[in-house]
ZANUNU-447105 format. One record per residue (C-alpha): residue number from 0; residue in one letter; x, y, z. Coordinates in pm, 1 decimal. Layout:
! residues N
  num  residu      east     north        up
  NUM       A         X         Y         Z
...
! end
This chain:
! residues 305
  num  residu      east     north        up
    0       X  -11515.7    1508.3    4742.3
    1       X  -11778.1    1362.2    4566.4
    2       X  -12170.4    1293.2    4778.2
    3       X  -12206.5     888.5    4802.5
    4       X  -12525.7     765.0    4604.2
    5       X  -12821.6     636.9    4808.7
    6       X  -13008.9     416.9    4487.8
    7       X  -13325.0     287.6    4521.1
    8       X  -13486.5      84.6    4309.8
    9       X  -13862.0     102.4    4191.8
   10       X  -13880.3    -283.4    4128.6
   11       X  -14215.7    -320.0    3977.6
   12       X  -14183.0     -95.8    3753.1
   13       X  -13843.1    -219.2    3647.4
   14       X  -14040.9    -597.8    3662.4
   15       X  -14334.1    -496.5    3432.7
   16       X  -14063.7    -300.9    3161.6
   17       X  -13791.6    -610.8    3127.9
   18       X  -14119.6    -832.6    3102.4
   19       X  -14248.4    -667.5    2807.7
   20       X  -13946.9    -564.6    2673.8
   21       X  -13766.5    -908.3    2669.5
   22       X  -13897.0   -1195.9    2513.9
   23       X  -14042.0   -1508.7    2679.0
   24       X  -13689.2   -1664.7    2858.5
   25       X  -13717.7   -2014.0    2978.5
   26       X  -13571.6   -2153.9    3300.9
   27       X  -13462.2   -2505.7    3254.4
   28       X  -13793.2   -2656.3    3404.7
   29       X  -13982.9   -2423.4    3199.5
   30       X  -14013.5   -2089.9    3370.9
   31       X  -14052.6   -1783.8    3211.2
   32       X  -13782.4   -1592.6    3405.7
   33       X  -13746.3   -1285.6    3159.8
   34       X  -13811.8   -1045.9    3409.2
   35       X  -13562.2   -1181.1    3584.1
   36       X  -13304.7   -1150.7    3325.3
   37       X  -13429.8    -780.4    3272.2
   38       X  -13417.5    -691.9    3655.7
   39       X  -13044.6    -806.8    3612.4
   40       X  -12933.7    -670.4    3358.3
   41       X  -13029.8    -304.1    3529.1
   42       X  -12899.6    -394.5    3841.1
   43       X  -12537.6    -480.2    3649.3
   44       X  -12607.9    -149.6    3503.8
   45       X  -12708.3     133.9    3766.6
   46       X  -12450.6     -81.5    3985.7
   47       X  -12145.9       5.1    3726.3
   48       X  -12232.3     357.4    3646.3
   49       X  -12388.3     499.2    3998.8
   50       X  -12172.8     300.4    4202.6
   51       X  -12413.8     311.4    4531.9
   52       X  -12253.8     351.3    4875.7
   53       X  -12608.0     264.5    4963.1
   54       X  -12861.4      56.9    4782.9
   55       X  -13241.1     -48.5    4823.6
   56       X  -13511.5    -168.6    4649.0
   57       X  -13865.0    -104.0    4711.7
   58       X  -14194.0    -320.8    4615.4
   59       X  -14562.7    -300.0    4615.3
   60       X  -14808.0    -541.7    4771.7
   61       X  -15124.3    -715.0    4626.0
   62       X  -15302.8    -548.8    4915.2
   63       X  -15538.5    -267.4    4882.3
   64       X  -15328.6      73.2    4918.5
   65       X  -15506.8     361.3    5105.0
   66       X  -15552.4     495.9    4715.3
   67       X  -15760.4     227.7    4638.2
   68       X  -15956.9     321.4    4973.7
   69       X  -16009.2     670.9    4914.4
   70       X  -16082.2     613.0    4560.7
   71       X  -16260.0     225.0    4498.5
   72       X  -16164.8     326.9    4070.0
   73       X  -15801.5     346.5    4117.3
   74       X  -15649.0     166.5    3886.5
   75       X  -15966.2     -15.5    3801.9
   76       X  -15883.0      19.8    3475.8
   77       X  -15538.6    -115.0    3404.5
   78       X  -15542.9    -474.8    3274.6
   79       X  -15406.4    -718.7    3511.9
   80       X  -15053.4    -895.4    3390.9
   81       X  -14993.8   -1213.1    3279.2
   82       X  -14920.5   -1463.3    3567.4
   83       X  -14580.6   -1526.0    3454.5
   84       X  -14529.5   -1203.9    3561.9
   85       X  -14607.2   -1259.4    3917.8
   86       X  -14492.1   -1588.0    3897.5
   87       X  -14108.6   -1386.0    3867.9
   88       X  -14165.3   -1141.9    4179.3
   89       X  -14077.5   -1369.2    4467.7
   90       X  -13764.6   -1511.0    4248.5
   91       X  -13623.5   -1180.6    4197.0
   92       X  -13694.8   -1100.5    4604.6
   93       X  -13428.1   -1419.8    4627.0
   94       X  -13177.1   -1268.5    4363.7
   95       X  -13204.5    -926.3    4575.5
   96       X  -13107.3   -1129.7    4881.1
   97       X  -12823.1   -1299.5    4719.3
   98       X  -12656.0    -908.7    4587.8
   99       X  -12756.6    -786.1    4959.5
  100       X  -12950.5    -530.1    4853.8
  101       X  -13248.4    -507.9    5116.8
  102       X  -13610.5    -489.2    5046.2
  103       X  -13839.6    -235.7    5149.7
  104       X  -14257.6    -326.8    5146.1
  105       X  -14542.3    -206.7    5339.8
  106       X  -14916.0    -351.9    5279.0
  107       X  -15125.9     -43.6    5241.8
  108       X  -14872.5     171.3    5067.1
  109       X  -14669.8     171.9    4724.1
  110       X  -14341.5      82.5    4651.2
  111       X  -14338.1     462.9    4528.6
  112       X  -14463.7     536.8    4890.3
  113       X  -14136.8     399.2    5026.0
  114       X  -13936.7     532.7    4800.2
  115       X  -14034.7     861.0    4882.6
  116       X  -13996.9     790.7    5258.4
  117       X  -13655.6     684.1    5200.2
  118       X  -13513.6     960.7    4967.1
  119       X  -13716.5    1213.2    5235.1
  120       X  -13610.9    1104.4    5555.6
  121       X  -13298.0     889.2    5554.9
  122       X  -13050.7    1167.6    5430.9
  123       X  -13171.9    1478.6    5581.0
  124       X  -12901.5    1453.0    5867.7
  125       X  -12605.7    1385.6    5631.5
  126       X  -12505.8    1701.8    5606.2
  127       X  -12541.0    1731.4    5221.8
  128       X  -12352.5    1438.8    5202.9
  129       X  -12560.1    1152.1    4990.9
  130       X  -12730.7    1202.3    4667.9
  131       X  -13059.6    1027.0    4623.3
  132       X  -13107.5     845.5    4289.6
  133       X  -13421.0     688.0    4242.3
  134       X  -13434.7     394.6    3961.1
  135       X  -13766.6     395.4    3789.1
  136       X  -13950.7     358.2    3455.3
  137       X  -14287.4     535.6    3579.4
  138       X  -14304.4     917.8    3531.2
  139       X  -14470.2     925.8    3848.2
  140       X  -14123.5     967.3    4053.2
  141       X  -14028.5    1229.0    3859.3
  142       X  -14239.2    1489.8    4164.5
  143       X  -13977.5    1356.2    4417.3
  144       X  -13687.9    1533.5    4241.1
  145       X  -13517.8    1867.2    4447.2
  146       X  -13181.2    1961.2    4514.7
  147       X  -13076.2    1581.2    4675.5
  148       X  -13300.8    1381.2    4469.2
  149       X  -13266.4    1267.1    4102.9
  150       X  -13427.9     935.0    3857.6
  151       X  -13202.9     769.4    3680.0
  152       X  -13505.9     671.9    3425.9
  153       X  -13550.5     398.2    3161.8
  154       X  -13682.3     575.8    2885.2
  155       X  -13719.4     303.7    2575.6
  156       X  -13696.5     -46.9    2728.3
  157       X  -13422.2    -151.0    2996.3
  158       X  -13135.2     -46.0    2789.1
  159       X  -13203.7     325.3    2775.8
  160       X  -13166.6     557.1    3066.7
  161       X  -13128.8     954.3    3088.2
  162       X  -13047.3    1079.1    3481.5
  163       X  -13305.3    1359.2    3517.0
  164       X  -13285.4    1671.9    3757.9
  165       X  -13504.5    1945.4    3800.3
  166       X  -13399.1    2097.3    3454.1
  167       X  -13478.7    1814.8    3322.4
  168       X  -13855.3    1802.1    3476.2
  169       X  -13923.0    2187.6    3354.3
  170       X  -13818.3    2115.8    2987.9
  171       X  -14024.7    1800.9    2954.4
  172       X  -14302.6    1974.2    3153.5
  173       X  -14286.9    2338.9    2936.2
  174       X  -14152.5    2456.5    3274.4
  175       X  -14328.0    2318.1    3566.4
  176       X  -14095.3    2193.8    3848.9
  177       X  -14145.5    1841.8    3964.5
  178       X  -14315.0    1970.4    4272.6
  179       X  -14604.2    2114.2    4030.9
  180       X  -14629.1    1773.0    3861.3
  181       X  -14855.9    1659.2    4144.7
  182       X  -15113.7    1957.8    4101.9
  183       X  -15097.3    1900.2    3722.4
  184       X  -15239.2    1509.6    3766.4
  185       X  -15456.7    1690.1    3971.4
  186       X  -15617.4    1888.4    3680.6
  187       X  -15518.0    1643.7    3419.2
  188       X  -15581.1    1333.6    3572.5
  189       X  -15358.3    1006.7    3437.8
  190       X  -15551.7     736.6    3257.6
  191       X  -15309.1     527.3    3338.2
  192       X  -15400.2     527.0    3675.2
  193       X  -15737.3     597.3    3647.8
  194       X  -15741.6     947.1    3840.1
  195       X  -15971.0    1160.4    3714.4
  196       X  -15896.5    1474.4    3728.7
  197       X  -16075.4    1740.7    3602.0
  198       X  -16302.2    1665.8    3279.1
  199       X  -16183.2    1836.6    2975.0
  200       X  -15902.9    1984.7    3074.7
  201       X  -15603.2    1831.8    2885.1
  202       X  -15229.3    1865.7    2879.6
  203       X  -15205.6    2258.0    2779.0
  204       X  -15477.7    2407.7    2950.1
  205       X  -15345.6    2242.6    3297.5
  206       X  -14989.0    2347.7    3222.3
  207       X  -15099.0    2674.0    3218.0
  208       X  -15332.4    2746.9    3488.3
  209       X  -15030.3    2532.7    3702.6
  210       X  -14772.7    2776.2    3572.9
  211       X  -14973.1    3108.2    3661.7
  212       X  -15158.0    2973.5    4007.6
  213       X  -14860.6    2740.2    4089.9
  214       X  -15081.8    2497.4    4290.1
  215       X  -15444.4    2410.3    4269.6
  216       X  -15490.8    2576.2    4605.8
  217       X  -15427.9    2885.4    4456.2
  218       X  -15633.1    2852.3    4198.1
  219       X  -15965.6    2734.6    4353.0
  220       X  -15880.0    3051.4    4594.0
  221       X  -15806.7    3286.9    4336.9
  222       X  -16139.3    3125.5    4026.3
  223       X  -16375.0    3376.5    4093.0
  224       X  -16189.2    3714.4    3998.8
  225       X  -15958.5    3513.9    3771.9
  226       X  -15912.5    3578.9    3388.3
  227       X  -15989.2    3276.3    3286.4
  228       X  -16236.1    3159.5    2973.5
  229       X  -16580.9    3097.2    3091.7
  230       X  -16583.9    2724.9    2944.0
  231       X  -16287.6    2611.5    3188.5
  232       X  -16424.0    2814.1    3502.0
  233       X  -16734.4    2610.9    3446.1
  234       X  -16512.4    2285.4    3433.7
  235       X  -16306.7    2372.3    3780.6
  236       X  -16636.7    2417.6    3933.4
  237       X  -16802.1    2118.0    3863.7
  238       X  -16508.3    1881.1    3904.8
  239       X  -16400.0    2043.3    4225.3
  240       X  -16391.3    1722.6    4430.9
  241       X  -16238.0    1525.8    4133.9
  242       X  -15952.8    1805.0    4149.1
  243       X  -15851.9    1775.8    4492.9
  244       X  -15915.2    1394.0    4508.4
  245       X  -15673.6    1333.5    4196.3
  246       X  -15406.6    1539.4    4384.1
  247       X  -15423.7    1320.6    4642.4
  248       X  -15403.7    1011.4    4493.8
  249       X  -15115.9    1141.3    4255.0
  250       X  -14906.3    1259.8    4571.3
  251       X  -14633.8    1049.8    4701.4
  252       X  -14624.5     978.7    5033.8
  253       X  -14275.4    1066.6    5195.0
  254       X  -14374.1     983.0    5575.2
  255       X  -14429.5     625.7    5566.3
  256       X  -14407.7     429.7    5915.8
  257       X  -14103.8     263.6    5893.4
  258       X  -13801.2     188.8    6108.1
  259       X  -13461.5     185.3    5923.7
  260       X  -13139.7     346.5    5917.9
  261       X  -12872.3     423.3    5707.1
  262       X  -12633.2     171.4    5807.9
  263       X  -12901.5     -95.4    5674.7
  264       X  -12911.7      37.0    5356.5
  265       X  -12572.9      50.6    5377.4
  266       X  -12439.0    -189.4    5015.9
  267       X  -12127.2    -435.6    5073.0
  268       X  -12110.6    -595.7    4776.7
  269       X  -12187.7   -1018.9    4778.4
  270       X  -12038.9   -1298.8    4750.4
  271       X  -11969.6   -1366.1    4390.9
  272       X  -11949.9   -1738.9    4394.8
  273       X  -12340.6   -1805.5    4532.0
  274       X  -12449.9   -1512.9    4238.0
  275       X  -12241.0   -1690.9    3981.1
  276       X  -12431.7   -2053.7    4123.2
  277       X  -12743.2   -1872.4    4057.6
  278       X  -12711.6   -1687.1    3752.0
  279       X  -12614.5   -2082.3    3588.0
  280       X  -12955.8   -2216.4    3765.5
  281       X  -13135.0   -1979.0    3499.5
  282       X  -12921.5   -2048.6    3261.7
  283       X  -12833.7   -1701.7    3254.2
  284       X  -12434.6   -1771.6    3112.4
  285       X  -12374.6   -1481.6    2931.8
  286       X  -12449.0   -1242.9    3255.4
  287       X  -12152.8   -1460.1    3447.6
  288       X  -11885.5   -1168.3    3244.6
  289       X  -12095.3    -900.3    3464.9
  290       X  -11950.2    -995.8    3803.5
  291       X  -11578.9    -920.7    3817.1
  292       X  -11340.3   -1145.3    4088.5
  293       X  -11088.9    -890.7    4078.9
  294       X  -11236.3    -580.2    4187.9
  295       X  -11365.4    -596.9    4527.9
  296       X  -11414.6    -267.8    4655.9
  297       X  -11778.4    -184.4    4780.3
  298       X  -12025.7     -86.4    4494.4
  299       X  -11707.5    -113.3    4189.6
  300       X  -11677.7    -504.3    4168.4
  301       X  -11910.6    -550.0    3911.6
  302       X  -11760.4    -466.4    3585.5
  303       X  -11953.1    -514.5    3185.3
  304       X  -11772.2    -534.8    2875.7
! end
């Protein structure tokens, strides 16, 4: 007997990917709604092939996250979206609420901050018994994966997806395991992010000194009798702080405070006639062949041709 799928979604990043990916859709009053169209046509998707006993999706908030306390430059320099963008969050909030999948937010934290709550804490007590996939087109959920945790992850667009594991993590990462991925932002930093990391160490040199100290602990502990080129010694030194603060702003947090069970994450499928009245308000026709009124067993009654 097969382990039933606990999905979460990571909807902003799934938002920002169908937005650029998908070209400027129009609602009939003039909306762009293309996110919208994107966040569907993945939720058709990871609905048909993972067929979720349980099913979430997870959001961040416009207000400041204890990152951007600790550290005023995270993020500083990523260029703010288009409005239309935004414009499309609270819509696809109301599509959620029509497929009954239930949203998880928490000002303060990051959608990735819930999701790692949720894939922690939820299904420890199952008894092996759920398998946590995590829906995401940001990299930075691949440190959640273990034994009970896997991204199904869009990797070109919203078409493509590849299910990763922890074999899949140590041959992108010339072997680190996701757990290392953290301590490896902490040397290399992510631009994307703005983390710093540690100045002039790039991609190689981190993987290394990861793969022979295994955590930046170690290696601070062990820098003074360790063989390592006088150059990069110099560079640990002085970005000490900017090592250890990077680590912690790459880290996940899986200890959120929130109060939920199973049972309300718990997916029972919808009512098909109020999601095919809404997918006609956009317009969106040629999604209406995604939801099937003949199969109506929980998580199998959507069905693409």
């Amino acid at each position: 007997m097969g382990k039933d799928n606990f999905v979460i979604i990571d909807s902003n990043s799934i938002i920002h990917r169908a937005f650029h990916a998908l070209p400027p859709l129009k609602r009939k009053d003039g909306m762009i709604v293309n996110a919208v169209y994107g966040f569907l046509l993945v939720l058709f998707k990871l609905i048909k092939e993972l067929k979720p006993k349980y099913l979430v999706a997870c959001f961040d908030l416009p207000e400041p996250t204890f990152r951007k306390q600790a550290f005023e430059q995270y993020k500083a320099h990523r260029k703010k979206a288009p409005q239309e963008l935004y414009d499309q969050i609270p819509v696809i909030k109301k599509v959620l609420k029509i497929f009954n999948v239930p949203i998880f937010e928490k000002p303060g934290y990051e959608g990735d901050d819930l999701i790692g709550t949720l894939s922690n804490s939820l299904t420890k007590g199952k008894g092996g018994g759920v398998s946590n996939i995590v829906v995401s087109g940001d990299l930075d959920n691949l440190q959640l994966i273990n034994d009970n945790t896997s991204v199904y992850f869009l990797t070109k667009g919203i078409k493509n997806t590849v299910l990763l594991n922890e074999e899949g993590v140590r041959n992108k990462y010339d072997g680190l395991t996701p757990k290392q991925l953290i301590d490896y932002k902490g040397l290399r930093g992510d631009p994307s992010d703005n983390i710093p990391g540690v100045k002039g160490i790039g991609e190689k040199t981190a993987i290394k000194l990861i793969k022979e100290f295994d955590n930046i602990e170690n290696l601070y502990n062990k820098l003074d009798a360790a063989e390592i080129p006088l150059k990069v010694k110099e560079k640990l030194i002085q970005n000490k702080d900017n090592a250890f603060l990077s680590k912690t702003l790459s880290e996940i947090k899986t200890d959120v405070p929130i109060e939920v069970n199973m049972k309300d994450c718990e997916w029972g499928g919808y009512d098909e006639k109020e999601a095919i009245e809404m997918l006609k308000s956009f317009n969106f026709n040629s999604l209406i062949k995604n939801i099937s009124t003949e199969e109506k067993s929980i998580g199998q009654n959507l069905k693409l041709w």
